[in-house]
N, C-alpha and C positions, 0 to 999 in steps of 0.2 A: 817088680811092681813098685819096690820104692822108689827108686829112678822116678818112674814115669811120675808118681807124687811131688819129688820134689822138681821136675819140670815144669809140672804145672804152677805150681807155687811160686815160683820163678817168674813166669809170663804173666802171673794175676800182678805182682810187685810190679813188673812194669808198664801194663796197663790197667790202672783201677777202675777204668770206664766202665771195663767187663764183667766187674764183680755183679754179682746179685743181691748182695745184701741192701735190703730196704734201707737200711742209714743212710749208705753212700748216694742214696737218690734225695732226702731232705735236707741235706747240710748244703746248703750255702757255698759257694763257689767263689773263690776271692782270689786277686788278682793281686801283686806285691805291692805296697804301698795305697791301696786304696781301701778305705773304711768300709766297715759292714753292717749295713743300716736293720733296723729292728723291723719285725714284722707287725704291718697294718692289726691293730686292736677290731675288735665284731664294733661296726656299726650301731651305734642308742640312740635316744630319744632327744631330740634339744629343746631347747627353749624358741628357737625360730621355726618348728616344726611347728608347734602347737600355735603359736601367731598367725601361721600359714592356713591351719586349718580352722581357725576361726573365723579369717576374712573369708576364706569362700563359703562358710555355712553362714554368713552374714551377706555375702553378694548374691550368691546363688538360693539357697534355702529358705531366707527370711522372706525374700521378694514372691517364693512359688507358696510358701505358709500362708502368707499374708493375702495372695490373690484365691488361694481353695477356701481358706474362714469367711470371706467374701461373698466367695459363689456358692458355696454350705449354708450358711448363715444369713446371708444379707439380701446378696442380688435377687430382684425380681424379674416375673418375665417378662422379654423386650418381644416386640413383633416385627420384620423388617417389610417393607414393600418398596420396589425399585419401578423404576421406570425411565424410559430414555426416550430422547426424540432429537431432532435436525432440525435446520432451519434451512428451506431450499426455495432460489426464486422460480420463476418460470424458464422453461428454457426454451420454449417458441421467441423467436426474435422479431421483433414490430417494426412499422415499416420506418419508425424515426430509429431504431438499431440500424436498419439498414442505409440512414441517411448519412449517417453519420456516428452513430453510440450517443445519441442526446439521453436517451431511456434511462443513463446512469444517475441523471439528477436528479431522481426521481426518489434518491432516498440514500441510505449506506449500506453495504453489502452483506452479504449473508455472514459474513465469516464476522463483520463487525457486529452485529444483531447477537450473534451466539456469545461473542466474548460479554456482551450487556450483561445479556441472560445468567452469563457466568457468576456475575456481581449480585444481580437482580436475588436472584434467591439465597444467595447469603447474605443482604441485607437487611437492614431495620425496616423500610417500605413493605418487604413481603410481610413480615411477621405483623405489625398493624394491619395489614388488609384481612390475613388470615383473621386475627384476634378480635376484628368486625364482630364474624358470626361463631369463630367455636373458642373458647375457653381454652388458650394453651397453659397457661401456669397453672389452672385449675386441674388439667388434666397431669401434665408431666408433675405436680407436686403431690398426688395419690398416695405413693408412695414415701413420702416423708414423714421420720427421718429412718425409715425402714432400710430405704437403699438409698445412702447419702451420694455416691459415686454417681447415679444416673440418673437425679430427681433433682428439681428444684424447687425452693424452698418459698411458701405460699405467701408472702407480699413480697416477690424477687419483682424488680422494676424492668422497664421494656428492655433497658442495657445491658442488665443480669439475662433477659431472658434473649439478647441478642446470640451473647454466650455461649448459652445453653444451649440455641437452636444450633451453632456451629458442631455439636457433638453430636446430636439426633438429628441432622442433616448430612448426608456427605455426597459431593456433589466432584463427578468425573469430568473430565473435560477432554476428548481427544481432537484436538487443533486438524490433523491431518485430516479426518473424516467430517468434523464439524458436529460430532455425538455428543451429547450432553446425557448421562449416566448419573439418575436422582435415587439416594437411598435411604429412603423415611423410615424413624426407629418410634416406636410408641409402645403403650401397655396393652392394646389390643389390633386385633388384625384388623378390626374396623375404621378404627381411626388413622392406623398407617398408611389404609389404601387411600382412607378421606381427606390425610395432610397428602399423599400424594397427587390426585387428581385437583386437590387446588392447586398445588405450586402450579400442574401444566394450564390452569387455567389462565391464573394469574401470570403466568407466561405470554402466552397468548393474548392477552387484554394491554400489554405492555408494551410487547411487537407490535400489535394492532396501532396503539397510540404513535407510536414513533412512524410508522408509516402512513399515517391518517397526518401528522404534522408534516413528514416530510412533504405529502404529496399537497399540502397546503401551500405551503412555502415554496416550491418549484412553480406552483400553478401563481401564485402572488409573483416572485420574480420573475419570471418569462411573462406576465401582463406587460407588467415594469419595464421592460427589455422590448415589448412590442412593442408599447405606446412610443416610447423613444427611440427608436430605430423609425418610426412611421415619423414620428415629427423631424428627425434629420433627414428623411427623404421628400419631405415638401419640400423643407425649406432649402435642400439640393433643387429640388426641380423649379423653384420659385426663384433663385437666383441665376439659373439658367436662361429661365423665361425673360428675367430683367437684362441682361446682358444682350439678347437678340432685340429686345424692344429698343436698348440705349443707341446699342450699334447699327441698326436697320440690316442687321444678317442674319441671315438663318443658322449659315453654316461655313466659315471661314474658310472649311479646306474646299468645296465646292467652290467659293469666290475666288482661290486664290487658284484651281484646277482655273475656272473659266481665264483670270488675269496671265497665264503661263500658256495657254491655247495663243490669245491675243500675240505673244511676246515672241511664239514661235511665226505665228502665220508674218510678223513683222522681219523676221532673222532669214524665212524664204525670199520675202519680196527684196531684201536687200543685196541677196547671193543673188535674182534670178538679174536686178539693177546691175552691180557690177556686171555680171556675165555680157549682157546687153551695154554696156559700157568699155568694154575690153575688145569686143567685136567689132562695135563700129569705130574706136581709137585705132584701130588696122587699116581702114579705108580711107576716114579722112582728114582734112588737118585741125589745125587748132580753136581755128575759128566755124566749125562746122555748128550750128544751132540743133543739131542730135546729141552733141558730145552737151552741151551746156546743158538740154534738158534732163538727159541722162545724171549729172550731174545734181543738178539741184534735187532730184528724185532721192539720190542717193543721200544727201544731204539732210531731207525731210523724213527718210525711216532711218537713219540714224538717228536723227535729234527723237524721234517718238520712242525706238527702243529702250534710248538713254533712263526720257521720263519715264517710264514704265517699271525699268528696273529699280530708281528712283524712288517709285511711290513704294515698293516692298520693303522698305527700312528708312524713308527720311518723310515720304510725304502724309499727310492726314488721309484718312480713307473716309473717316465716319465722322458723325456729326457730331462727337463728343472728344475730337482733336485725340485721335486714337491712331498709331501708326501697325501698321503689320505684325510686328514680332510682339507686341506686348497683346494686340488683338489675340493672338495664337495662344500669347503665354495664357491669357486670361481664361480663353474658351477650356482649352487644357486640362486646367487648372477645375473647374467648374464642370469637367465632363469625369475629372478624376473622384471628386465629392461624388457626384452621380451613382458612379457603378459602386463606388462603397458603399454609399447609404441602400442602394436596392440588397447588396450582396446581406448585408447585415441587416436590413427586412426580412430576407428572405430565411436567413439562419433562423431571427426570432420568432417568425409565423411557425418553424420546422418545429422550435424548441414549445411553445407556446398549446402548439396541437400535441406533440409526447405530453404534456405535463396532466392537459385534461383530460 
């Protein structure tokens, strides 16, 4: 038995890993030539703890104190009332939609009307109209100075009480749909609903105006636009009328169809002369008195062709020393006025009947 003791004792020496004694597992383990560092002290209190914990019971806690003494103490009851609406035009299309979309000038679109509306009631305008007939600083200053946060104070001026209406109004606006989203705050449920059913009146009385001008103003310009479309279409057809009177023609291209009839039926007689001239220059001789009439024949619808062709570019036609091409230029010219001035009558009559 001692043997086996001091074997063992033996193999503990040279593995210490194996031992059991609890010491051998706290002691620090060190390596030849490297320092053996002290162990970490229990964690205390600093002086940047207690800074730390003041800012947030001053960010967080003073802000939630300060709003519950408020609502304990101070705040009064508010009432809200909401209300929403759109603005839609017709969507039957009229028969100047179908001429054309004249129907558009008849005013600015719905989606422009809403963004008005947008401005319109957080404006100074509404709040004078309302202040007509009800007493707003008399009402929202009830309260003063009980609940300073949500009252205003009773000689507050229209600019003050501009202000103030932006906090007791709050006004949604969603563009996509064209919804406008009104939320009236007051001291009673009755006057919430009361300030809300004016704004939609006062709404409504505003759109009204704007489309009661617009359709003014369209029906004023499209007169405008009559009248003067009808007076450049006389004075189109009045200059028309003077040019057939100066020239003695109705219609140039009809004269110059007739003078081109004439020029052909001359270009036959001349082929059917030669023809008749080439024939009997087969038979007989020089001095034959067929071949010389034939001749002079020929002689006489050439010279006529010539002046013919002649009078289309060099000779006067009319009695105001007018030649062909400037005749054409002029009619042209005068039949070009013409269909403009109808076309643009005809636009303005279009425009003229949408307006009224």
């Amino acid at each position: 038995m001692k043997e086996t003791a001091d074997t063992v004792s033996r193999l503990d020496r040279k593995n210490p890993a194996r031992t059991d004694a609890p010491a051998a597992k706290q002691a620090p383990v060190a390596t030849e030539g490297a320092p053996i560092r002290a162990p970490a002290q229990p964690a205390g209190r600093k002086r940047r703890h207690i800074g730390l914990f003041l800012s947030m019971l001053i960010v967080i806690g003073l802000p939630v104190f300060i709003a519950a003494a408020y609502l304990m103490l101070f705040a009064q009851p508010q009432y809200a009332s909401k209300v929403g609406f759109t603005i839609r035009q017709e969507e039957t299309g009229s028969a100047s939609d179908l001429l054309g979309g004249l129907g558009s000038m008849l005013g600015a679109s719905a989606q422009s009307h809403a963004d008005l509306l947008f401005e319109f009631v957080q404006s100074q305008e509404i709040i004078e109209n309302i202040s007509e007939n009800f007493d707003l600083v008399g009402h929202y200053s009830q309260t003063w100075p009980q609940d300073p946060v949500f009252s205003i104070w009773p000689d507050a001026t229209i600019e003050d009480m501009l202000w103030f209406w932006g906090r007791m109004v709050r006004v949604n606006y969603d563009k996509a749909s064209g919804l406008l989203q009104i939320q009236v705050r007051a001291r009673d449920p009755q006057t919430a609903q009361y300030l809300a059913q004016r704004i939609v009146a006062e709404s409504e009385e505003m759109i009204n105006r704007l489309n009661s001008a617009a359709r003014l103003d369209a029906t004023r310009n499209a007169e405008a636009d009559l009248e003067a479309s009808l007076e450049r279409l006389r004075a189109a057809r009045q200059a028309l009328a003077e040019f057939r009177a100066r020239t003695q023609i109705v219609d140039p291209q009809a004269d110059i169809s007739g003078r081109m009839g004439v020029l052909g039926n001359l270009q036959e007689q001349l082929a059917a002369a030669l023809v008749d001239y080439d024939l009997v220059s087969q038979t007989a001789d020089e001095n034959d008195p067929r071949l010389r009439q034939l001749q002079r024949r020929i002689d006489v619808v050439r010279n006529r062709i010539r002046e013919e062709r002649e009078s289309f570019t060099q000779q006067d036609i009319t009695v105001d020393d007018t030649d062909y091409p400037q005749l054409i230029s002029q009619f042209e010219s005068l039949q070009v006025d013409q269909t403009f001035a109808e076309s643009t009558y005809q636009a303005a009559l279009t425009a003229f009947d949408s307006a009224r």
